[in-house]
Every structure is written in C-alpha cells, then in structure tokens.
N, CA, C and O atoms as a Tinker XYZ file with bonds, in Angstrom:
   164  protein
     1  N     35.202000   39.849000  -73.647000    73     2
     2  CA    35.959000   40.300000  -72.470000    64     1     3
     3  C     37.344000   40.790000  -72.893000    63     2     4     5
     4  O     38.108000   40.099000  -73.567000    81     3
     5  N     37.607000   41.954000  -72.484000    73     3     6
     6  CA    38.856000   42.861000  -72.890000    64     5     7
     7  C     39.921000   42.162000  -71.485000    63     6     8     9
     8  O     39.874000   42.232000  -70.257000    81     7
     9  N     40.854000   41.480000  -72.522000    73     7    10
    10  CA    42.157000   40.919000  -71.279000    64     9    11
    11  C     42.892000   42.247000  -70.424000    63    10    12    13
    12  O     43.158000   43.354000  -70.893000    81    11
    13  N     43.157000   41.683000  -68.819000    73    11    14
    14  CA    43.582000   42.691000  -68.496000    64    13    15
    15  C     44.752000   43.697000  -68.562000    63    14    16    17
    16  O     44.922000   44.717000  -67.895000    81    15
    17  N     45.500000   43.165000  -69.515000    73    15    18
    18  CA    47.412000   43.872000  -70.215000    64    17    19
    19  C     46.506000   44.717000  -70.723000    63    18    20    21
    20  O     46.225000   45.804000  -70.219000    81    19
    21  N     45.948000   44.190000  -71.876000    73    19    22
    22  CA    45.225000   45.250000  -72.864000    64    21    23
    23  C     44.657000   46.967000  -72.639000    63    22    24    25
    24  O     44.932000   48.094000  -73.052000    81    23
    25  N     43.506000   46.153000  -71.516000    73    23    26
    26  CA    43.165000   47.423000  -70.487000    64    25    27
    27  C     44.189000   48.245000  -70.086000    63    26    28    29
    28  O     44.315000   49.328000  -70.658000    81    27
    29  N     45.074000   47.875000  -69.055000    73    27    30
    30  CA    46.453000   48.375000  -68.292000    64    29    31
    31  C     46.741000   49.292000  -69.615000    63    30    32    33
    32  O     46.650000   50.498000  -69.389000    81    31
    33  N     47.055000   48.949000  -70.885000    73    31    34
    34  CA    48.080000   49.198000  -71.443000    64    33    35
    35  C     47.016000   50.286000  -72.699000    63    34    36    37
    36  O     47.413000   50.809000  -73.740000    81    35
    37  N     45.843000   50.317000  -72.184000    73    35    38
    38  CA    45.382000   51.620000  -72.713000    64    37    39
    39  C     44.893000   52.568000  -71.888000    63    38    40    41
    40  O     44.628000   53.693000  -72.313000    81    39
    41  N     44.730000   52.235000  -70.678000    73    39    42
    42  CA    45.108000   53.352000  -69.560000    64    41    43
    43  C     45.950000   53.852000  -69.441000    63    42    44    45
    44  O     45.708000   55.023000  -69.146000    81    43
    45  N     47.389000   53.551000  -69.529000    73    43    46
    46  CA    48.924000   53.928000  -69.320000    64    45    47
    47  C     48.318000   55.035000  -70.692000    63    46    48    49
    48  O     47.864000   56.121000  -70.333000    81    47
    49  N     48.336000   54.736000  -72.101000    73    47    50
    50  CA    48.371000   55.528000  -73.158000    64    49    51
    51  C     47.744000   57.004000  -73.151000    63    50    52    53
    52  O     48.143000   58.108000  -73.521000    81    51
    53  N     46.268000   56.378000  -72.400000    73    51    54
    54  CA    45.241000   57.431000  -72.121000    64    53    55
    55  C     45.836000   58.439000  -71.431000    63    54    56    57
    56  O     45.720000   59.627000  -71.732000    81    55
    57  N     46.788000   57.806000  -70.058000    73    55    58
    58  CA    46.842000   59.224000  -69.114000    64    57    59
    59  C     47.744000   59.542000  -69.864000    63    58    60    61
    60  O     47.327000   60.318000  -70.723000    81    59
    61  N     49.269000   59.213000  -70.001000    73    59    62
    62  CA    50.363000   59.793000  -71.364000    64    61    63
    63  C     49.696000   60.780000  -71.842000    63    62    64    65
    64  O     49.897000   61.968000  -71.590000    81    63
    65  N     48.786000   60.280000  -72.628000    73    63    66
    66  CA    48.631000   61.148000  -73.768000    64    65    67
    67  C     47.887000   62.822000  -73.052000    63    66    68    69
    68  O     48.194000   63.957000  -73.418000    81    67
    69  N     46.927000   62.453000  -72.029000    73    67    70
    70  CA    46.122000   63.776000  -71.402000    64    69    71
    71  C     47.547000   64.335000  -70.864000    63    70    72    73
    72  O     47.909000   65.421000  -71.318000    81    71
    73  N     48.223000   63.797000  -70.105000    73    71    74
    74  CA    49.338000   64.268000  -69.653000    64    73    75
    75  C     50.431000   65.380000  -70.269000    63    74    76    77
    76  O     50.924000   66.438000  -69.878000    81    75
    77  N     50.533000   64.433000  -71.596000    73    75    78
    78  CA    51.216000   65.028000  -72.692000    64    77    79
    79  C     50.581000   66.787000  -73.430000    63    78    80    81
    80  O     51.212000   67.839000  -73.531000    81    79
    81  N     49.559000   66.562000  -73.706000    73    79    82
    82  CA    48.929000   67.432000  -73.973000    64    81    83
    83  C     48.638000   68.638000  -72.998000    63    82    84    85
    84  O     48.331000   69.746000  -73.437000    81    83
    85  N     48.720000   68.436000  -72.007000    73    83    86
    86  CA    48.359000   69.361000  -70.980000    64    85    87
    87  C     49.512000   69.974000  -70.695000    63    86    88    89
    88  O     49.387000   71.086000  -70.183000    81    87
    89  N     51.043000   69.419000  -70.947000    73    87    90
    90  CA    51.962000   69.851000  -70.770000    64    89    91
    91  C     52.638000   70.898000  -71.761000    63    90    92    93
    92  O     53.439000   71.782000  -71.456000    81    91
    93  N     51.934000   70.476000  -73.490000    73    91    94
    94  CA    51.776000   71.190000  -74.505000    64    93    95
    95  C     51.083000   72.396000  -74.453000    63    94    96    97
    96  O     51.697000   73.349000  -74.933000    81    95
    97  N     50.032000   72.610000  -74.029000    73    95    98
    98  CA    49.134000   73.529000  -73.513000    64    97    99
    99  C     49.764000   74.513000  -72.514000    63    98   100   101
   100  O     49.480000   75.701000  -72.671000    81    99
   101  N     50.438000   74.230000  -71.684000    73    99   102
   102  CA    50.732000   74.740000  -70.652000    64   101   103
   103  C     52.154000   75.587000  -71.243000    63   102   104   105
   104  O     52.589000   76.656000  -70.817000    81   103
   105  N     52.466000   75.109000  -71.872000    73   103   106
   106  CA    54.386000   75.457000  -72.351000    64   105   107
   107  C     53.297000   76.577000  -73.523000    63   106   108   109
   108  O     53.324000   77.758000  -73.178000    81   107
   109  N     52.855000   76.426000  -74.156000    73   107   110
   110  CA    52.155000   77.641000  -74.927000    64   109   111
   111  C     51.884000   78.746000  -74.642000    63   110   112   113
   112  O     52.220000   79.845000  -75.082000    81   111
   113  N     50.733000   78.142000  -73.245000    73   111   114
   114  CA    50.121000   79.395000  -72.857000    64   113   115
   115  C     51.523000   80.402000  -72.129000    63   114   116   117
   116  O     51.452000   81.631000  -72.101000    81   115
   117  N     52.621000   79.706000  -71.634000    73   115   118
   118  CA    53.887000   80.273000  -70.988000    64   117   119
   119  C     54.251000   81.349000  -71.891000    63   118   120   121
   120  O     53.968000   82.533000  -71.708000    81   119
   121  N     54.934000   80.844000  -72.938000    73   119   122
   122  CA    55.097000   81.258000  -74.161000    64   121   123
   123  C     54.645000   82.237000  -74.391000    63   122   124   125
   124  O     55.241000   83.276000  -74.106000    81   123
   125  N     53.464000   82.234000  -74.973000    73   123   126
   126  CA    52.395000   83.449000  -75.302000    64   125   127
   127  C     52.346000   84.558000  -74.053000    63   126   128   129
   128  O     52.152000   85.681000  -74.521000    81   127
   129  N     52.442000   84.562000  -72.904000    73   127   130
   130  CA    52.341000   85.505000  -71.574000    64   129   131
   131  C     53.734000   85.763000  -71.526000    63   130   132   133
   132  O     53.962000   86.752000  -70.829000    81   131
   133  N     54.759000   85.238000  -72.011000    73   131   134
   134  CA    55.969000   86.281000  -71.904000    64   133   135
   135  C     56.721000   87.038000  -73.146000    63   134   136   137
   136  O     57.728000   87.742000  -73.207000    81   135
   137  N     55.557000   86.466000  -74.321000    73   135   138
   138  CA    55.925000   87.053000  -75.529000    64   137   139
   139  C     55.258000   88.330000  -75.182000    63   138   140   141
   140  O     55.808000   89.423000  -75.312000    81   139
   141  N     54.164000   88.172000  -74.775000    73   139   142
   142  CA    53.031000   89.630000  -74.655000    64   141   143
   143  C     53.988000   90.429000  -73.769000    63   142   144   145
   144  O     54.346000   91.525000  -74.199000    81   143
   145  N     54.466000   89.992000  -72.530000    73   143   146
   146  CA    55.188000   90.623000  -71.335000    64   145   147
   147  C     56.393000   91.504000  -72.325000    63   146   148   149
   148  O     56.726000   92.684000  -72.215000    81   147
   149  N     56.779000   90.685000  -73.095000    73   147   150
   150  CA    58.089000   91.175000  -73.147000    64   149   151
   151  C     57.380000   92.151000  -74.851000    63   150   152   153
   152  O     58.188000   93.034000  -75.139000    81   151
   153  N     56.521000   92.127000  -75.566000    73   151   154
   154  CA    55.728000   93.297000  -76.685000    64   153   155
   155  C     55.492000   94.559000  -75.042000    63   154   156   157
   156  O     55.640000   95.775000  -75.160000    81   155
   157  N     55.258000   94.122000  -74.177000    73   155   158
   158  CA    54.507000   95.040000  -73.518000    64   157   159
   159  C     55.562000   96.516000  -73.140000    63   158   160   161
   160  O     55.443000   97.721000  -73.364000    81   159
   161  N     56.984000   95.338000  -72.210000    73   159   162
   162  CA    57.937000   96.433000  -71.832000    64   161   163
   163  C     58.838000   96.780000  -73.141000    63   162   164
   164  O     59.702000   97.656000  -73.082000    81   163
C-alpha cells in the first residue's frame, strides 16, 4: 500500500511537470510563428 503524502506528492510532480512542458511547447511554437512572421515581412 502506497502511503497517502507519497501519492499527493507524485501527483503534485506529475501535473508540474505536464504543466511545465506544455508551457515549453507553447513558448516555442510562439517563437517559431513570429520568427517565420517576421522572415516573412
């Protein structure tokens, strides 16, 4: 039986981390669409 801190405290990590990453992802793809925008004009 997995104590319940333990659990808690790899859920907290889990979403962090999807969180984290998605925010990485997102700041990229930004990035990349105004690098192109701005090759374009």
């Amino acid at each position: 039986m997995i104590p319940h801190a333990t659990l808690t405290v790899a859920l907290a990590v889990a979403a962090a981390l999807s969180l984290w990453t998605t925010g990485v992802a997102w700041r990229h793809r930004d990035a990349r669409s105004r690098a192109a925008r701005w090759r374009c004009s």
